[in-house]
LOTIZA-391605 format. One record per residue (C-alpha): x negated, y, z; residue in three letters. Coordinates in steps of 0.05 Angstrom, whole numbers, plus 5000, padded with zeros to 4 digits. Each point is the difference from the previous one (the first is absolute). Example, Ala and Ser with C-alpha at 12.3 -4.5 7.8 and 13.67 -1.06 7.14 Angstrom:
475449105156ala/497350694987ser/
//
This chain:
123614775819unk/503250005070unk/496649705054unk/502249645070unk/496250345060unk/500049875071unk/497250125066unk/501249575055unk/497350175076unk/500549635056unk/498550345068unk/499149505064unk/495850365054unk/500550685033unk/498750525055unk/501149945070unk/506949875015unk/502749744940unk/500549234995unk/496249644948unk/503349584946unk/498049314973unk/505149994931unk/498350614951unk/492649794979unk/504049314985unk/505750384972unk/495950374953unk/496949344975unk/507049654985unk/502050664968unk/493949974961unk/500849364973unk/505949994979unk/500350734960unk/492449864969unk/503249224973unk/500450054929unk/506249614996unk/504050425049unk/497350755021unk/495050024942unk/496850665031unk/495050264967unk/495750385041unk/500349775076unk/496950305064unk/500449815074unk/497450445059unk/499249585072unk/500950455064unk/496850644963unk/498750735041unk/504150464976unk/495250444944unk/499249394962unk/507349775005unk/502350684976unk/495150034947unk/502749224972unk/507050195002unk/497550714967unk/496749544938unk/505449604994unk/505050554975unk/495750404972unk/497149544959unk/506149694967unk/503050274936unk/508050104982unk/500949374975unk/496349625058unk/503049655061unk/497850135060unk/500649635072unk/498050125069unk/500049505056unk/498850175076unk/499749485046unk/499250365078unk/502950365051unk/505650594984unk/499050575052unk/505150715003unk/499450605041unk/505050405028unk/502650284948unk/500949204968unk/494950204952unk/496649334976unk/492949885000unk/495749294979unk/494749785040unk/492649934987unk/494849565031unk/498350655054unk/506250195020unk/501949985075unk/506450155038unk/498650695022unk/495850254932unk/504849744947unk/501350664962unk/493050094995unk/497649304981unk/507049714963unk/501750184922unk/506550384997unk/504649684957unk/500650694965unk/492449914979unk/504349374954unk/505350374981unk/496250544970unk/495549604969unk/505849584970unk/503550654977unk/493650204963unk/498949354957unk/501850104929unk/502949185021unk/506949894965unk/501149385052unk/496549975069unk/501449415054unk/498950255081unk/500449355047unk/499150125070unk/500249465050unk/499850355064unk/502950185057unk/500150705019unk/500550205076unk/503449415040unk/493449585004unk/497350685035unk/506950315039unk/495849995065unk/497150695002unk/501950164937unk/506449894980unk/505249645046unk/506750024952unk/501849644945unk/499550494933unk/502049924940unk/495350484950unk/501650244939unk/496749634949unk/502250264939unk/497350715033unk/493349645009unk/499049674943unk/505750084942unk/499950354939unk/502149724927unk/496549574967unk/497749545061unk/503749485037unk/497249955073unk/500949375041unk/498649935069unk/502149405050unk/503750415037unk/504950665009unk/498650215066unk/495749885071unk/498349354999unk/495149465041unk/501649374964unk/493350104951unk/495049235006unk/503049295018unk/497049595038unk/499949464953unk/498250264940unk/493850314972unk/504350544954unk/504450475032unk/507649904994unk/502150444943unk/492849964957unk/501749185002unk/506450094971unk/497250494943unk/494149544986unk/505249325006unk/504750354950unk/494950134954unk/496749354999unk/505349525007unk/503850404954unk/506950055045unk/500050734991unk/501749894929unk/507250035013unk/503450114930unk/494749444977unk/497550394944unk/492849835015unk/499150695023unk/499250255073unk/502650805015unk/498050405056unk/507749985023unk/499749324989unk/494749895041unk/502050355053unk/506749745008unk/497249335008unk/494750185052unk/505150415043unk/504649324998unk/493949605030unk/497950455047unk/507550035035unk/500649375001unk/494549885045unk/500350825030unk/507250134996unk/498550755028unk/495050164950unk/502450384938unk/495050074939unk/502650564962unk/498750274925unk/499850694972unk/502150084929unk/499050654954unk/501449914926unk/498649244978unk/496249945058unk/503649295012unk/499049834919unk/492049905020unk/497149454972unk/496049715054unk/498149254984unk/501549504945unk/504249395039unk/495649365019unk/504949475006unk/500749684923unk/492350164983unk/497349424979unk/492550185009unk/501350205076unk/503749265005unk/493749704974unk/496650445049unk/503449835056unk/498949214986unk/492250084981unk/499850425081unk/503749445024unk/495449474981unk/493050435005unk/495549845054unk/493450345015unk/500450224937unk/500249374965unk/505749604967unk/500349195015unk/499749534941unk/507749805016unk/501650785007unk/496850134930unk/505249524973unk/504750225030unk/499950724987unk/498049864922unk/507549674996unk/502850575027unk/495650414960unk/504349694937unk/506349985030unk/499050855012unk/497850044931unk/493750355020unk/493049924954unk/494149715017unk/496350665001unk/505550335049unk/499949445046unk/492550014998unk/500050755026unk/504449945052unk/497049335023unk/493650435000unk/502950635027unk/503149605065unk/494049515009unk/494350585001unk/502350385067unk/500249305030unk/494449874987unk/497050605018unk/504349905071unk/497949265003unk/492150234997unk/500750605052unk/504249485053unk/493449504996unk/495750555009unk/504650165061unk/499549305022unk/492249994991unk/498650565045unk/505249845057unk/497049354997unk/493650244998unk/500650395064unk/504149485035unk/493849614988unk/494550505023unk/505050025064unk/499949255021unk/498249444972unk/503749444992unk/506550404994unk/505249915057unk/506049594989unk/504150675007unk/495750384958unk/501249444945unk/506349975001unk/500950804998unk/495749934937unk/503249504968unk/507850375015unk/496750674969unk/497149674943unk/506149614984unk/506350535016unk/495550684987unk/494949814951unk/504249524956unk/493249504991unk/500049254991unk/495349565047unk/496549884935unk/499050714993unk/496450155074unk/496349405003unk/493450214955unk/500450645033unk/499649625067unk/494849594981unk/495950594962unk/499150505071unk/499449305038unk/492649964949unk/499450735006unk/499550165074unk/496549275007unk/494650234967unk/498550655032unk/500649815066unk/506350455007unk/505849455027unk/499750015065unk/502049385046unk/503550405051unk/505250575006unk/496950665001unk/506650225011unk/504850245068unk/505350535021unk/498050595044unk/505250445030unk/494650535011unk/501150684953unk/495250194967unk/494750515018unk/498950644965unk/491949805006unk/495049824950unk/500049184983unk/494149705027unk/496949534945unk/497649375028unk/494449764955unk/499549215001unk/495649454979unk/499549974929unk/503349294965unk/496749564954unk/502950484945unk/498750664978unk/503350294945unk/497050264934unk/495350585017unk/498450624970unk/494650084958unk/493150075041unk/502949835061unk/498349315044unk/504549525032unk/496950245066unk/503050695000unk/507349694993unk/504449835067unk/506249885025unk/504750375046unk/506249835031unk/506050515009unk/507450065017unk/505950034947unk/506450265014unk/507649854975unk/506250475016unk/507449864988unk/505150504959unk/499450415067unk/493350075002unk/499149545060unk/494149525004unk/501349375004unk/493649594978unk/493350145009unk/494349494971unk/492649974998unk/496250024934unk/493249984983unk/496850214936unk/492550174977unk/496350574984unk/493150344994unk/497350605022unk/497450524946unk/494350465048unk/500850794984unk/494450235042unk/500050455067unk/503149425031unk/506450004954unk/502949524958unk/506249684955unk/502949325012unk/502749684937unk/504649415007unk/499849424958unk/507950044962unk/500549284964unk/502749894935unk/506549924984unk/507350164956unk/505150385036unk/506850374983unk/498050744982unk/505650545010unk/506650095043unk/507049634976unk/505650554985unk/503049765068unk/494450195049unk/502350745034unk/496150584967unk/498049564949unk/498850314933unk/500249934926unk/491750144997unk/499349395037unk/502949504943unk/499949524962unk/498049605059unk/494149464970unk/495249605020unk/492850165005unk/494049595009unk/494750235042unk/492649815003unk/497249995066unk/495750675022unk/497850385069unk/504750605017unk/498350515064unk/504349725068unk/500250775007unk/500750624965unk/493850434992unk/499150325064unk/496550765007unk/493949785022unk/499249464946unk/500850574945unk/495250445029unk/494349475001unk/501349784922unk/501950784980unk/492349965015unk/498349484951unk/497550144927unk/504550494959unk/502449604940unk/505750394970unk/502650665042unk/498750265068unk/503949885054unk/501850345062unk/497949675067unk/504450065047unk/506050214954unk/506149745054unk/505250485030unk/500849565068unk/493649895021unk/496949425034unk/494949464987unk/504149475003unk/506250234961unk/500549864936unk/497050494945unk/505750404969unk/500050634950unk/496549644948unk/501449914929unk/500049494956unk/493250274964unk/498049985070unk/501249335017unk/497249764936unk/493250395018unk/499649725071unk/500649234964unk/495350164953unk/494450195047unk/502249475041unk/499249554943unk/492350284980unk/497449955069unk/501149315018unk/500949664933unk/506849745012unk/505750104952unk/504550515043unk/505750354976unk/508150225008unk/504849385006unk/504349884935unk/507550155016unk/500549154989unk/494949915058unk/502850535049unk/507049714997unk/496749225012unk/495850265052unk/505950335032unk/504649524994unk/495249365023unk/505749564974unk/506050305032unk/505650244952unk/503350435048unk/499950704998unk/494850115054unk/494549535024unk/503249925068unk/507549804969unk/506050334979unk/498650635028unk/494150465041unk/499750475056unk/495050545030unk/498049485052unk/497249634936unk/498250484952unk/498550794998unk/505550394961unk/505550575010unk/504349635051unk/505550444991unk/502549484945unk/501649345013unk/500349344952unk/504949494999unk/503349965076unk/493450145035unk/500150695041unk/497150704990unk/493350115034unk/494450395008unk/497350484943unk/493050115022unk/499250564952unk/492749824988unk/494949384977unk/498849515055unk/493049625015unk/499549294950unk/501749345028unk/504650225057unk/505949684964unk/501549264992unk/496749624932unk/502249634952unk/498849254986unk/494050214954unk/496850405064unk/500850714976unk/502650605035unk/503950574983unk/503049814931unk/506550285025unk/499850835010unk/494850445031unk/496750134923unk/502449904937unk/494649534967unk/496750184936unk/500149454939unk/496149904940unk/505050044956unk/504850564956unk/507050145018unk/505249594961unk/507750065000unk/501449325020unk/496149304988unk/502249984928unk/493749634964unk/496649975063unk/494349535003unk/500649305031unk/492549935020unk/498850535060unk/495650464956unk/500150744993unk/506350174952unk/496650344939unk/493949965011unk/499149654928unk/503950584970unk/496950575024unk/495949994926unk/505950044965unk/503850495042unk/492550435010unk/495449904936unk/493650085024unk/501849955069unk/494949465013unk/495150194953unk/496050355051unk/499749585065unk/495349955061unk/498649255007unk/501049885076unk/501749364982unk/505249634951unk/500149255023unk/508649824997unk/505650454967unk/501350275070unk/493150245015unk/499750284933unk/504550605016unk/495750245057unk/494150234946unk/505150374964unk/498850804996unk/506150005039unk/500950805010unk/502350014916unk/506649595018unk/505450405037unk/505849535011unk/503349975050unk/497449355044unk/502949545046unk/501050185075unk/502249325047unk/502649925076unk/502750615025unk/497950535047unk/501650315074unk/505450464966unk/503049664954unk/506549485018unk/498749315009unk/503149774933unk/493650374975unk/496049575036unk/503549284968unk/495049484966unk/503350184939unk/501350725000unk/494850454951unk/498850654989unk/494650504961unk/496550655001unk/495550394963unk/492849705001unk/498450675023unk/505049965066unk/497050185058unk/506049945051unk/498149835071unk/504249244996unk/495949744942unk/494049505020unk/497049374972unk/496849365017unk/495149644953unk/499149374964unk/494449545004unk/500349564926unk/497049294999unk/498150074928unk/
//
C-alpha cells in the first residue's frame, strides 16, 4: 500500500554573519498542518526538524528517501537561508553555519539530489523557500545570479518548487508570521483556491501557479519557478478544502470555542449547522472534541502563566502599582486571551499564599542600576528569618533555616540589562565537616510549562510535547558541587562503588566538580544520604527544568537571550541578537554569575548537570507529577532488577530510585544546562541532552536534591 511521507525543516538561527530568521520554524508549522489534515494533505507519516546541525539534518533527509518504497510519495520542505559559492553551486543552511565556514557547515544541495536519485520513489515533491545569495551579497556575493536549478535539483520523477529563480532578498514580511511564498502554498491549500479546475483535487502545478500569482502581486520582482520531469506537475498534493463539509463545521465550532469550552447559545448554534452540513452526531462530537482539547490544554498553561507573573509581581511589591496593573491586565487580556473571571481566583489564591508565609512584602524590593555587572562571586546577604519557614527536611529544625537576599537580572534580545531586582529566598545549611558545607535552597511547589515551543531558536523536537507539570516543593543546591565538597563526602561510608577524590581536570576548590559519571554522582548522593539521614539524591529532569526556569518561560532565566557576562559558555556563538564573547575555555568558580528568582547559580553553562532520569526521544507519555520517568517500570523493563536492593531508604517514588543497584542499568541518562564549550542554545531552560552513565567528560557535574518526604 503506498504511503505519503514528508520531512519538513525549518532553519532560523545561524553563524556569525548570517542574519537570523523569524518565519521558517512558523513555516514549517503551517506546512505541517495543513499536509498532516486528514481532509486535505492526508500524509501519512510526518516529520519536522527545527534549526538542526548539519549530521542530523543529513541523516533526516537520508531516512526520508531511503525509507520510502516505489509506490510511496515523498516530500521535502526547507524553510532557511539559500547560500552559493563561486561556482553558483547551492548549499542549505544549518543551525552552525556562518558566513565565512559555509561549505563546511551548509548541506550541498547535491547531498538532496543524490539522495532523491537513489529513492526507489515513483513521485517526490522538493519545496524550497529560500533565498540563495542576495540576503548575503556583502562579502559573498555582490551580483544578482540566477542558478541553475534544474542542475541542482532536477531529475524525473520530482517536481521541485522554490519561491524563487534567482538572487533574491525579498524572503520574511514584516507583517506576517509565514514567509511570502510558504503563505501562499499553505492559503491555497487550505482555502482551497489552488483548486483551479474545481475538481476537489489540488496538483503540484496547481499549486504553484496560484502561489507564484500571490506572491507578485505583493513582490512583483519575485519569480517562484517549477521544474517538471515526467508527470512531475500531475502530483497529487492535497485533496481541495473549500466544499468539505466537516472542515465548514470545523471552522464554525473554532469560531465559537473559547478556552476550550463552547457557550450554551454556541452549542445551539453549531448543532443547527451541524444538520444543515449533514454531519452525525458522532462526527460532530470528534471534531468538537478534537478542537476543544488543545484549548484547553492552552487555556490551563496561560493561567499557570498568569499565576506565576503574578506571583512574582507580588513577591516584588505589594500592593501592585497602578502601572504594573494595568500592564497585567493588557497582557492578560490581548496575550493570554483570559476573562476577569478567569484571573480573579488566581489573584485571590497567591494573595492567601504569600499572606501566610510571610512572603508579600509591603514595599518594592525592586530599582534600576546602570552598573554592569561584576565578574565576582555574589555575596549572599543572610537576613532575619520571617514568621514562616517552609516545610523542612526530615531531621532538620526550623532553627537551621534562613533567609538571604540576592540580585536578579533581565536582558533584552541584545543581551543588554535592563532590570535588575532584589529577591530573597530561604535555605539551610547541610555541615560536611573540615569547615565545608552545601546550601540547599527551599524551591516551592508549583505547575509550570515543561519544554521549548517549535518557535524558540535552537529549539528541538526532544523538547515536545510541551505539558504541564506539577511540582511538589523540595531543597535543591544554590550551587553545583564544588571540589572541595566532593572530597569531604568521597570520605564518607562506601555504599555502592568507589569513587575517585579529586577526579576534576581544572582544578580548584571552588570550581565545580567535573569528570564524573552518572554512577558517580549517584554514589556521592547516596553517602550523602547515609551520613546525615536526609533523603539526597539527583534532581528529576521535571525538577531541574522548574528549578531553572523559577517561573520564567523564556529561553534563559535572564530573558530572551544570554551572554558570557551572565553565564560561562563558548562565546564564539551568539543567541538571538546578543553578541559573541568570551570562550573561557575552562570551568569558572560557582556563584560568580547572576541567579535566578529561585536563588540558584549557574543553571546556565559551566557543567552539564546530571538528572535522575533515562534518556527519552521527546516528552511523549511523560509524567505530569515531577517524578523520575520510569522509575515504576524499571521491573518490567529489568526482571529482577529490584529484587536485590540496599535499603538506604525508600520513603516517596523519587527517593526510591536512589536504593536501586544502579550500576545494572546502562541507559543513557539525562544531562541539563550546558557547559563552558558548548553554544549557548545548549545552555536554554529547555534544551536536553544524554550520555552514557559511564561518561566521564570534563563538562559533566551535578548538584543534589534535598526531598521533604
Amino acid at each position: 500500500m503506498s504511503k505519503k511521507i514528508a520531512l519538513l525543516i525549518g532553519v532560523s538561527e545561524y553563524g556569525e554573519g548570517i542574519p537570523p530568521l523569524s518565519a521558517p520554524p512558523h513555516d514549517v508549522n503551517a506546512m505541517k498542518r495543513v499536509l498532516e489534515h486528514p481532509q486535505m494533505g492526508a500524509f501519512d507519516d510526518l516529520k519536522t526538524l527545527i534549526n538542526p546541525e548539519l549530521v542530523p539534518m543529513k541523516k533526516a533527509i537520508q531516512n526520508l528517501f531511503k525509507s520510502a518504497e516505489k509506490n510511496d510519495l515523498v516530500l521535502l520542505f526547507f524553510s532557511g537561508h539559500g547560500i552559493t559559492d563561486d561556482d553558483n553551486r547551492l548549499y542549505f543552511t544549518t543551525y552552525l553555519t556562518a558566513k565565512d565556514d559555509f561549505e563546511a557547515t551548509a548541506m550541498p544541495a547535491s547531498f538532496v539530489q543524490q539522495q532523491s536519485r537513489n529513492s526507489y520513489a515513483k513521485r517526490q515533491v522538493i519545496i524550497l523557500d529560500c533565498c540563495y545569495s542576495g540576503a548575503f551579497a556583502e562579502g559573498w556575493q555582490t551580483k544578482s545570479v540566477g542558478l541553475d536549478l534544474k542542475r541542482e535539483l532536477g531529475a524525473e520523477g520530482r517536481v521541485v518548487l522554490t519561491s524563487s529563480s534567482a538572487t533574491q532578498t525579498s524572503f520574511e514580511q514584516p507583517d506576517s508570521l509565514l514567509s511570502l511564498y510558504t503563505q501562499y502554498l499553505v492559503e491555497g491549500i487550505e482555502t482551497g483556491a489552488a483548486d483551479k479546475d474545481k475538481n476537489g483535487r489540488i496538483y503540484a502545478r496547481e499549486l504553484h501557479d496560484y502561489a507564484k500569482i500571490k506572491v507578485r502581486e505583493v513582490k512583483p520582482k519575485m519569480e517562484p519557478a517549477i521544474i517538471l520531469d515526467k508527470e512531475g506537475f500531475n502530483i497529487l498534493l492535497s485533496f481541495s478544502a473549500a466544499n468539505n463539509p466537516e472542515l465548514k463545521f470545523r471552522e464554525l465550532v473554532k469560531q465559537y470555542a473559547q478556552c476550550g469550552e463552547l457557550s450554551p447559545r454556541s452549542r445551539e448554534i453549531i448543532e443547527v449547522k451541524q444538520r444543515e452540513l449533514g454531519i452525525s452526531d458522532r462526527a460532530a462530537t470528534e471534531i468538537i472534541e478534537e478542537i476543544l482539547e488543545p484549548l484547553r490544554q492552552e487555556h490551563l498553561i496561560n493561567l499557570s502563566r498568569y499565576q506565576a507573573e503574578y506571583r512574582q509581581e507580588v513577591q516584588r511589591q505589594y500592593p501592585l502599582t497602578e502601572k504594573t496593573l494595568k500592564e497585567l491586565k493588557d497582557w492578560q487580556i490581548s496575550v493570554l486571551g483570559l476573562r476577569d473571571e478567569d484571573v480573579v481566583e488566581i489573584q485571590q489564591q497567591v494573595i492567601s499564599e504569600l499572606g501566610n508565609k510571610g512572603e508579600i512584602l509591603p514595599n518594592s524590593l525592586s530599582y534600576f542600576a546602570e552598573t554592569k555587572t561584576q565578574q565576582q562571586p555574589t555575596i549572599d546577604r543572610t537576613v532575619k528569618q520571617s514568621n514562616h519557614i517552609s516545610e523542612l527536611p526530615p531531621s532538620l529544625s526550623q532553627d537551621r533555616v534562613n533567609w538571604f537576599e540576592f540580585e536578579i537580572v533581565k536582558v533584552n534580545r541584545r543581551g543588554e540589562i535592563e532590570h535588575r531586582e532584589q529577591q530573597k529566598a530561604q535555605y539551610f545549611t547541610e555541615y560536611l565537616g573540615q569547615g565545608l558545607s552545601l546550601e540547599m535552597v527551599h524551591i516551592p511547589g508549583g505547575t509550570f510549562i515543561m519544554g521549548s515551543p517549535p518557535m524558540e531558536a535552537t529549539s528541538h523536537n526532544s523538547q515536545r510535547p510541551q505539558h504541564l507539570v506539577t511540582i511538589k516543593p523540595f531543597y535543591l543546591g544554590k550551587y553545583l558541587v564544588t571540589q572541595s565538597q566532593w572530597e569531604v563526602v568521597s570520605n564518607f561510608s562506601k555504599i555502592h562503588q568507589d569513587i575517585n577524590p579529586n577526579p576534576s581536570y581544572f582544578k580548584d576548590n571552588n570550581l565545580p566538580v567535573e569528570s564524573v559519571s552518572w554512577y558517580d554522582a549517584m554514589e556521592f548522593c547516596a553517602r550523602l544520604a547515609q551520613k546525615t539521614g536526609k533523603n539526597y539524591r539527583l534532581p528529576s529532569e521535571a525538577e531541574w527544568e522548574y528549578a531553572c526556569r523559577a517561573g520564567t518561560t523564556t529561553p534563559f532565566y535572564f530573558g530572551e537571550t544570554i551572554t558570557t557576562e551572565l553565564a560561562n559558555y563558548n562565546g564564539n556563538y551568539r543567541f538571538a541578537d546578543a553578541p559573541k564573547g568570551e570562550y573561557r575555555q575552562a570551568t569558572t568558580p560557582v556563584g560568580i554569575f547572576p541567579p535566578n528568582a529561585f536563588g540558584l547559580y549557574d543553571l546556565h553553562g559551566n557543567v552539564w548537570e546530571w538528572c535522575a532520569d533515562p534518556w527519552h526521544d521527546d516528552y511523549e507519555g511523560a509524567p505530569n507529577d515531577g517524578r523520575i520517568w520510569d522509575l515504576d517500570d524499571w521491573e518490567q523493563e529489568k526482571p529482577g532488577f529490584l529484587g536485590n536492593i540496599k535499603k538506604i531508604f525508600a520513603k516517596s517514588e523519587n527517593d526510591r530510585f536512589q536504593s536501586v543497584e544502579f550500576q545494572k542499568d546502562r541507559r543513557d541518562r539525562l544531562l541539563r544546562g550546558g557547559c563552558w564549550i558548548f553554544n549557548p542554545g545548549n545552555c536554554r531552560s529547555g534544551n536536553r541532552y544524554y550520555s552514557t552513565p559511564d561518561s566521564h567528560g570534563n563538562y559533566n557535574g551535578f548538584r543534589v536534591v534535598c526531598s521533604l518526604e
